[in-house]
N, C-alpha and C positions, 0 to 999 in steps of 0.2 A: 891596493885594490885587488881584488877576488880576480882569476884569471876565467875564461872562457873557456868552452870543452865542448869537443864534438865523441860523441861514445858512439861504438858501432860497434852490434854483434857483427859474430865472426860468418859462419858457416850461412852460407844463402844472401850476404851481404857485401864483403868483401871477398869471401872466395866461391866458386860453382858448388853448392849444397851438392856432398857428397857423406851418407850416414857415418859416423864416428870418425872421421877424418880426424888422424893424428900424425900419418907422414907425407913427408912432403914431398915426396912419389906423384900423391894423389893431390896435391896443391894444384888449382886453377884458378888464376885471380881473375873476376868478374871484370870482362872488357871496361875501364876505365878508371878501375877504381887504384891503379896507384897514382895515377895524373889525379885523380879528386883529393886522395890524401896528401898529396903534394899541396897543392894549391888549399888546402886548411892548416895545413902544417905554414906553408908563406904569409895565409892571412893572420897567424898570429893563435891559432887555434890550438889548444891542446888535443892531441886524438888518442883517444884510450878504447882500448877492444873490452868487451865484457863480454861472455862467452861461457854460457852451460858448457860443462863437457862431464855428459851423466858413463859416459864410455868410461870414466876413471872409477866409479863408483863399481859398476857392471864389471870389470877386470877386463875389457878389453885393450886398456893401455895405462901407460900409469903415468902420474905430474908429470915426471921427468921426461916421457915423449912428448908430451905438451909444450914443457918450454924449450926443449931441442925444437920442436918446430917454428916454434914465435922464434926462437935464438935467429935460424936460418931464415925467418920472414924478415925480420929485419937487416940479415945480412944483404938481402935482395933489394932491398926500398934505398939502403944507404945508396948501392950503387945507382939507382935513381932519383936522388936527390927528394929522398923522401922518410920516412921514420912515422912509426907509432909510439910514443913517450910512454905507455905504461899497457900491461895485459892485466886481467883481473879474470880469473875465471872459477867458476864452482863445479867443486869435484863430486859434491853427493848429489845421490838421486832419492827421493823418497820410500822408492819401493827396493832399492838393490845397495850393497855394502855398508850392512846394519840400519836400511831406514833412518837416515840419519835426517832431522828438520833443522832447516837453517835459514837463513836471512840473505841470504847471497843468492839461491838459485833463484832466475828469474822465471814467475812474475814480480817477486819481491825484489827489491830495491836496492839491497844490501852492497852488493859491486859497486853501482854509480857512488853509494852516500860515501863508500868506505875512499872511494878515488878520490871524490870532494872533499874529504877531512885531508888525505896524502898531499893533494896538487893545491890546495886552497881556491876552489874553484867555486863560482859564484853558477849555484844549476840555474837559477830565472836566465842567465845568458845563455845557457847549452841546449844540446841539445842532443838525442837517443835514435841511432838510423838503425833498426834490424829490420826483418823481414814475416816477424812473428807476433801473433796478440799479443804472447809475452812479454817481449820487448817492448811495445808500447805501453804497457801496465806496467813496468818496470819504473819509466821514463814519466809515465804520469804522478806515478806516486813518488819519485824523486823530485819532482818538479822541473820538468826540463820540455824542451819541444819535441814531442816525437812524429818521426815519419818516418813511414813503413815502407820498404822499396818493393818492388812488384817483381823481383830475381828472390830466387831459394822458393821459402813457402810463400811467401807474399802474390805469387802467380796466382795463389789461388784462393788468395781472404784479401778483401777489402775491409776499410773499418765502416761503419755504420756512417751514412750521413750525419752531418749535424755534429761530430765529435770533433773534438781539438786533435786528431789524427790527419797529419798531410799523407795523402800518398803521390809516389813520384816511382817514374819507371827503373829507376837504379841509382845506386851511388853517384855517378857522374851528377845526375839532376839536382839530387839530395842538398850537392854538395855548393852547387850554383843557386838554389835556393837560399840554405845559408847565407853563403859570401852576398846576395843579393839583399841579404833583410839585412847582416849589417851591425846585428847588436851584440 
């Protein structure tokens, strides 16, 4: 049986939206959000970060500060009894280090689907928390459940009434959501 997944952008989701954040100086994890990944990580959830970082494209940092930094997020979550099982992030940007078009940068889908072939994970059970329209169009066109947390840019886009978009004030709720529906 196909495993379950909770994806969550990075930056304005699980840490204080601060522009091209790549050291962990400038890490701030949004109040709750390693107790949420905890408690998805207990419920049996897979949690995998998907995460633009157009900063790699633009030369302001390269891969390698990238997973130095996930390295040492995960050194910090062990110690509380927490983990994110996989990062997946996209280095190009359209307009900066050769225009380069690909399938990974979100609003495209590319991250979730490429996670799902990795973890064998069934997306009708998952589900996509960022804080950006991106993210949601990411999450729709992978077929997963998205909702938008109202921390990073989400303070200041709602999605349209009427859409298959939950919104919820943070990760903590996101996450009580989830474990609350269950599937």
């Amino acid at each position: 049986m196909s495993r379950r997944a909770v994806f969550l952008d990075r930056d304005g989701t699980i840490n204080v939206e601060k522009n091209y954040l790549h050291r962990i100086e400038d890490w701030e994890w949004i109040p709750g959000a390693v107790d949420a990944i905890r408690e998805l990580n207990h419920a049996g959830y897979l949690v995998i970060v998907v995460t633009n970082q157009a900063g790699i494209a633009r030369g302001m940092y390269s891969e390698e500060d990238v997973r130095t930094l996930h390295r040492t997020i995960d050194s910090e979550l062990a110690g509380r009894d927490a983990h994110i099982d996989a990062y997946y992030y996209c280095p190009h940007h359209p307009d900066h280090g050769g225009r380069i078009s690909c399938d990974c940068r979100k609003p495209a889908p590319g991250m979730i689907l490429r996670a799902a072939r990795d973890w064998d994970i069934d997306l009708s059970r998952s589900y996509m928390v960022g804080d950006k329209p991106a993210d949601m169009e990411a999450g729709l066109a992978a077929g997963v459940t998205p909702i938008v947390v109202a921390t990073g840019y989400g303070a200041g886009w709602r999605p349209e009434p009427g859409t298959m978009i939950c919104y919820v004030k943070d990760i903590g709720t996101a996450a009580s959501l989830i474990l609350g529906a269950g599937h």
